[in-house]
C-alpha positions in Angstrom: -18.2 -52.2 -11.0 -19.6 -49.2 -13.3 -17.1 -47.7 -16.2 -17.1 -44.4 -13.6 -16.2 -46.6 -10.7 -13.0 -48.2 -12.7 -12.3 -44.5 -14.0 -12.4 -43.0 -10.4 -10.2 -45.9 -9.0 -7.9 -45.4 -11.6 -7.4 -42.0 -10.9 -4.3 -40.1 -9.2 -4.5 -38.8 -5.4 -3.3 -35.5 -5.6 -1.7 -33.6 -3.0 -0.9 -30.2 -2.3 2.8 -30.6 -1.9 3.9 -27.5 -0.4 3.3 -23.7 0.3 5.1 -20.3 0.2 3.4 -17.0 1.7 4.6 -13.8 1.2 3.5 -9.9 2.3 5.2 -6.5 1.6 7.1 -4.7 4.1 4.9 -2.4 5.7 2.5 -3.2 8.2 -0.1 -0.1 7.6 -2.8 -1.4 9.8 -2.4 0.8 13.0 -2.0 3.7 10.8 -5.1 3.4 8.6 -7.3 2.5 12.1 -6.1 6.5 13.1 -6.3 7.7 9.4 -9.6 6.0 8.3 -12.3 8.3 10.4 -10.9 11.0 8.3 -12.4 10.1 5.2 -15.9 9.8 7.1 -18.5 12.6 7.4 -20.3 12.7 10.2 -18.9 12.0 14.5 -21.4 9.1 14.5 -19.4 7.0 12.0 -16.7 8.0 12.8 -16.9 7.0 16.6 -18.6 3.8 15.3 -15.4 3.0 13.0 -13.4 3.3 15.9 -15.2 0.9 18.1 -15.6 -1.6 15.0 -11.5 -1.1 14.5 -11.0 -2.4 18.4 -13.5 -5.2 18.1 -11.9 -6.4 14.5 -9.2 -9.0 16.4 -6.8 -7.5 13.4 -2.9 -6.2 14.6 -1.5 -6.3 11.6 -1.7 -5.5 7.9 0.7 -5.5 5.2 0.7 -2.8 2.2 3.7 -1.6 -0.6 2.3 1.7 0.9 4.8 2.8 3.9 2.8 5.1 6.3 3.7 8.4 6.8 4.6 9.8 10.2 2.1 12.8 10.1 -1.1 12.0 11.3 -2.8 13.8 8.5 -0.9 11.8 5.7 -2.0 8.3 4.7 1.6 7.1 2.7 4.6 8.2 2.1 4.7 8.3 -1.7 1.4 10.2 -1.6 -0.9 7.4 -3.3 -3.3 8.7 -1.4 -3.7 12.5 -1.1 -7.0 14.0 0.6 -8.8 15.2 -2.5 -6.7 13.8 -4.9 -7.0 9.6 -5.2 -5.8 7.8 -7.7 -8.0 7.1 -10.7 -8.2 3.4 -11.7 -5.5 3.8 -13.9 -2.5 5.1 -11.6 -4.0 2.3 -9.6 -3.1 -0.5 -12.1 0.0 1.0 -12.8 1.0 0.6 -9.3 -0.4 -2.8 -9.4 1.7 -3.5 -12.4 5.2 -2.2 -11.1 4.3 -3.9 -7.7 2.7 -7.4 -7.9 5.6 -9.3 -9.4 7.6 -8.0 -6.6 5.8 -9.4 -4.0 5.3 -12.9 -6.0 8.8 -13.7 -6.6 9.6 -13.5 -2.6 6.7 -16.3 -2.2 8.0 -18.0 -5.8 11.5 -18.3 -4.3 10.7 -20.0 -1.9 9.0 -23.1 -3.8 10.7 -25.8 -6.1 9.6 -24.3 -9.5 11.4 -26.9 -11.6 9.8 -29.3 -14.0 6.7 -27.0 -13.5 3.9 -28.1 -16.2 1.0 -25.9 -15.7 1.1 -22.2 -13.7 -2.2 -20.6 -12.2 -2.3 -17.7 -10.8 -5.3 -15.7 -8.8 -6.1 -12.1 -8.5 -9.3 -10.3 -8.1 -6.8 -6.4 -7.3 -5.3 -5.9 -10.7 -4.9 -7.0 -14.3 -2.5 -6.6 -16.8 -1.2 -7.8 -19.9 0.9 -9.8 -20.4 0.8 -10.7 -17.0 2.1 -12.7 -13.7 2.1 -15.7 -15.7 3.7 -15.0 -18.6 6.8 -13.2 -16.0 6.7 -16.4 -13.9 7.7 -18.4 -17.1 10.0 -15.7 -18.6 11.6 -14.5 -15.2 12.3 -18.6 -14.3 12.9 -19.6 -17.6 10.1 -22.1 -17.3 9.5 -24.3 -20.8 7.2 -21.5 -23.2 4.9 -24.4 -23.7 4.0 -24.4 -20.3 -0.2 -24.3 -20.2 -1.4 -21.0 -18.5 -4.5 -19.9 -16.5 -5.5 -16.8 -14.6 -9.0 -17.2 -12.7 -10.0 -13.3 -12.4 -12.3 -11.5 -10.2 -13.2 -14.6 -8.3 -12.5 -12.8 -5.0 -11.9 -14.2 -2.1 -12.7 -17.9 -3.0 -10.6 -18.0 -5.8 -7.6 -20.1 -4.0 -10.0 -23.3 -3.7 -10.7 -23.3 -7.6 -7.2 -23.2 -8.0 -6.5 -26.2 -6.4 -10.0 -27.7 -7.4 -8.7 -26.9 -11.5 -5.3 -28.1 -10.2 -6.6 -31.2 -9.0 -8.4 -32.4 -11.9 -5.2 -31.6 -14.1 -3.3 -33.8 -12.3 -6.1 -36.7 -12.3 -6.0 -36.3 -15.9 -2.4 -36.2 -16.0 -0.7 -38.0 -13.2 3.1 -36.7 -14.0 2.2 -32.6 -13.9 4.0 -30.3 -11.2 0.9 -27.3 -11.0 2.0 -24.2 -9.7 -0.3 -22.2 -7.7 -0.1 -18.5 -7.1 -2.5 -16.3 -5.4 -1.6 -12.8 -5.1 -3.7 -9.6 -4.3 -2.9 -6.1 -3.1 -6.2 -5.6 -1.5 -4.5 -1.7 -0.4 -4.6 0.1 -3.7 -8.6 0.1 -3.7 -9.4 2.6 -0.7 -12.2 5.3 -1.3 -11.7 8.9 -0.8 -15.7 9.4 -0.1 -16.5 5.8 1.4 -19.6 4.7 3.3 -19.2 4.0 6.4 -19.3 -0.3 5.3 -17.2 0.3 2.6 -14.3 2.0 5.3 -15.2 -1.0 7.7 -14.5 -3.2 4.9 -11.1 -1.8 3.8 -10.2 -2.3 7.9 -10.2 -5.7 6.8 -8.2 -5.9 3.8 -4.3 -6.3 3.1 -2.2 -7.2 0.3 -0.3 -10.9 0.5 1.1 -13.4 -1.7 1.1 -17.6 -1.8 2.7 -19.8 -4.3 2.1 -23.5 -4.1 2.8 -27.3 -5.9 0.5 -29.8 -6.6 1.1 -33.1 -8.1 0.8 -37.1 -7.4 3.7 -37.2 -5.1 2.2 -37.9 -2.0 3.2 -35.1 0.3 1.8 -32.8 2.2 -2.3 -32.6 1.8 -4.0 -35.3 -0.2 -7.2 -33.0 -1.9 -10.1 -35.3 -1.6 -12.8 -33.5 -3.0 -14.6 -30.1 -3.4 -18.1 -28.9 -3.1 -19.4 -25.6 -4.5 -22.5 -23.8 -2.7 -24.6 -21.1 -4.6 -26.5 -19.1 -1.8 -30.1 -18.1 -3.1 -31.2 -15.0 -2.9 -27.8 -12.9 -1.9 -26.4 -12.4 -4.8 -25.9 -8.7 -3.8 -24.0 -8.8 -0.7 -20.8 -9.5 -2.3 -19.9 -7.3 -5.3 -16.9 -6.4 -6.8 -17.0 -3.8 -9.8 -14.7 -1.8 -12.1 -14.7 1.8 -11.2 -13.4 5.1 -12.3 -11.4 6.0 -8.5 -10.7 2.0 -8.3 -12.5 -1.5 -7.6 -15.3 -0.5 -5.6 -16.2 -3.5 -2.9 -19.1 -3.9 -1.5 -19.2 -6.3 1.8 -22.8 -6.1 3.3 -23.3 -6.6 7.2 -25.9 -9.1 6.2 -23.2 -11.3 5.0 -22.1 -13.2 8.2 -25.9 -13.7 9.2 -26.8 -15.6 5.6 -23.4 -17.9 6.1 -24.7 -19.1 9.3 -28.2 -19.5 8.7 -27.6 -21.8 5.7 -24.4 -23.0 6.7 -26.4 -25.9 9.1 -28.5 -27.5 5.9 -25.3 -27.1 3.4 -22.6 -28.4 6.2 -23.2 -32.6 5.3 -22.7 -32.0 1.0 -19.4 -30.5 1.9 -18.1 -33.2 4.6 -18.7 -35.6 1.5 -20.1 -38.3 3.6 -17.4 -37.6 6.4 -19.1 -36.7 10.1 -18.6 -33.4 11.6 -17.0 -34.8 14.3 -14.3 -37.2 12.3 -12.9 -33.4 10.9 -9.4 -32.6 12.8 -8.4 -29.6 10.9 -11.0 -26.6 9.8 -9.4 -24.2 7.5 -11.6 -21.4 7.4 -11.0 -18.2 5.3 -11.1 -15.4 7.9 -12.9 -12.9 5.7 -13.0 -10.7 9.0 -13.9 -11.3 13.0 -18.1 -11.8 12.0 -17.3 -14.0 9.1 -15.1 -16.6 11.4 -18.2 -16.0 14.2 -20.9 -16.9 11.8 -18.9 -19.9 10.5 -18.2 -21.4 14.1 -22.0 -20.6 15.2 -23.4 -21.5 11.6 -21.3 -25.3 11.5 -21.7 -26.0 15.4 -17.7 -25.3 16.5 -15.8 -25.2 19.1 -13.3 -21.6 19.2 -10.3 -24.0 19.5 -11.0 -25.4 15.8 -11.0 -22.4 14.2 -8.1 -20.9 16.1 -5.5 -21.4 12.9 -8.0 -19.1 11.1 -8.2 -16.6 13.7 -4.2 -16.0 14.3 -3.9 -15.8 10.3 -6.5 -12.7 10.7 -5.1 -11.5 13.0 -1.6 -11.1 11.9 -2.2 -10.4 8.3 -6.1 -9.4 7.9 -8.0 -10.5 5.4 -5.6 -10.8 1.6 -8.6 -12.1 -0.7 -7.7 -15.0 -2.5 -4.4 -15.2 -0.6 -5.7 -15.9 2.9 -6.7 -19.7 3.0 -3.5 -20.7 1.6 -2.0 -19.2 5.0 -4.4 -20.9 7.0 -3.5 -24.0 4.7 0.2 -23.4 5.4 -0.3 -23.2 9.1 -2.1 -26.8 8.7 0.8 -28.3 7.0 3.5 -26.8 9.4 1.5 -28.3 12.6 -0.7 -31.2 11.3 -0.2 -32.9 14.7 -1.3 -36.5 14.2 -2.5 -35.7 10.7 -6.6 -36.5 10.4 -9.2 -35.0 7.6 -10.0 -31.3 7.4 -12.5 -29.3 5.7 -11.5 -25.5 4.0 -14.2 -23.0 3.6 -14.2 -19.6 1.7 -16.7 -17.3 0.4 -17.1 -14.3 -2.3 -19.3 -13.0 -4.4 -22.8 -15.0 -5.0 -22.6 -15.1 -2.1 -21.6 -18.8 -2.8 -19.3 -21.1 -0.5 -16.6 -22.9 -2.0 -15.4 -25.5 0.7 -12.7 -28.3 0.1 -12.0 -31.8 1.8 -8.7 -33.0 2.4 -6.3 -35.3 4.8 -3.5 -33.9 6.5 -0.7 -36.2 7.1 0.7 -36.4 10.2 4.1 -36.1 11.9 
């Protein structure tokens, strides 16, 4: 036996204990589908919008932004006023007074205590000091307790959470990790979109998930994690700082590159496991195309990624949040338990994809 193969046998299974989601009150999706061909140009994209809003298999999205009645009127509180959108500031102001909000009703519902390490997700806002440091002030959490924000990692982000989590507890065998993935996907709308930048924002929602890794073995054992850097389309995810907001940029071409390379990529990220032998396939529903070119692209059947498409359909697409619902829908209904595979994708375009065994009831 090799020094690795003593060190790997030595090392804690870790297990993703438990998991809280969270949104804000309003569902705003109906009311953007009506509002949204108003900030197009021309009849053509705007009939197109409409047709791509009935074929999105999204009911609902959640927002801090409580539509207005008027059909002309996007909010109540007027964030978004034709002519007048926020400027990147106001924007991270809202962010600011908002996010914590919405964290503490997915925080409250998890066993915070004897927490050693807190990471937290976002790719929608940034401030300073931040969620972290009001996790460990608001909970009066030890101030020793080791900190991390993973930033602008989009909608991938989650898995490197748990991947950074997981090799924390390996190292460390006694450490409670707390997880939390939070993005208000709302607050990024443009007042002179594209046409694929509105269809994007159809897609997006704001949501919340804290979780709790450690040794104890609960919940999912995370087995191993596999990180897939797609030549060549680098550009069809981007996510940059601008002056009226983040400005996304979600090309069409996207779902056709997942499932073209998906086929030749699909046997790293089973680790030796056989497409067949996977029970539970948690797959981020970046939108109705994404989930299409994922089923097409690893050879499934609709039924196996049915989890993924309920969670896009009641909540949309919440970035970094999203596969910790699908995750949580696992662990509610693992049925006889069995190994699963978690997929999510971002900017790169790169796949991030994640093995682990559900246990079973």
């Amino acid at each position: 036996m090799s020094i690795n193969d003593i060190e790997m046998s030595s090392m804690a299974s870790v297990y993703l204990n438990s998991i809280a989601t969270a949104v804000p009150d309003f569902d705003i999706h109906d009311k953007f589908v009506g509002f949204g061909p108003s900030l197009l140009r021309d009849e053509t994209s705007k009939k197109l919008f409409q047709r791509m809003a009935k074929r999105s298999q999204i009911e609902h999205r959640y927002s801090f932004l409580k539509p207005h009645k008027n059909s002309g009127r996007l909010d109540v509180d007027n964030f978004y006023v034709q002519g007048k959108f926020p400027d990147t500031h106001k924007r991270m102001e809202f962010y600011e007074s908002h996010a914590f909000l919405l964290a503490q009703r997915a925080l409250n519902q998890v066993d915070i205590e004897n927490v050693t390490h807190v990471i937290v997700t976002t790719c929608t806002g940034f401030y300073a000091p931040g969620l972290d440091l009001q996790i460990v002030n608001h909970y009066g959490l030890n101030p020793a307790i080791e900190r991390t924000i993973i930033g602008f990692m989009g909608c991938y982000a989650a898995l490197n959470a748990l991947k950074l989590a997981r090799h924390i507890v390996r190292s460390e065998p006694s450490a409670r990790v707390l997880i939390l993935n939070l993005e208000l996907c709302t607050l990024h709308l443009k007042q002179n979109g594209t046409l694929e930048e509105m269809l994007s924002f159809l897609i997006f929602a704001d949501g919340c998930a804290a979780s709790i890794i450690s040794s104890e073995p609960k919940g999912l054992e995370l087995q191993s994690f596999t990180s897939t850097l797609i030549p060549d389309s680098g550009d069809q995810i981007t996510w940059q700082i601008g002056d009226l907001g983040f400005d996304m940029n979600l090309s069409g071409r996207v779902p056709a590159t997942i499932a073209s390379n998906l086929p030749s990529r699909l046997e790293s990220m089973l680790n030796g496991s056989k497409r067949e032998e996977i029970v539970h396939w948690a797959i981020h529903p970046g939108g109705r195309s994404i989930l299409d070119a994922v089923k097409d692209g690893a050879g499934l059947a609709e039924n196996q990624i049915s989890v993924s498409r309920n969670i896009l359909r009641q909540f949309g697409n919440m970035s970094s949040a999203t596969i910790m619902f699908v995750l949580n829908e696992i662990m509610e209904n693992p049925g006889s338990g069995g190994q699963g595979c978690a997929m999510a994708f971002g900017p790169g375009l790169t796949v991030e994809s994640m093995r682990f065994q559900a246990q079973g009831i």
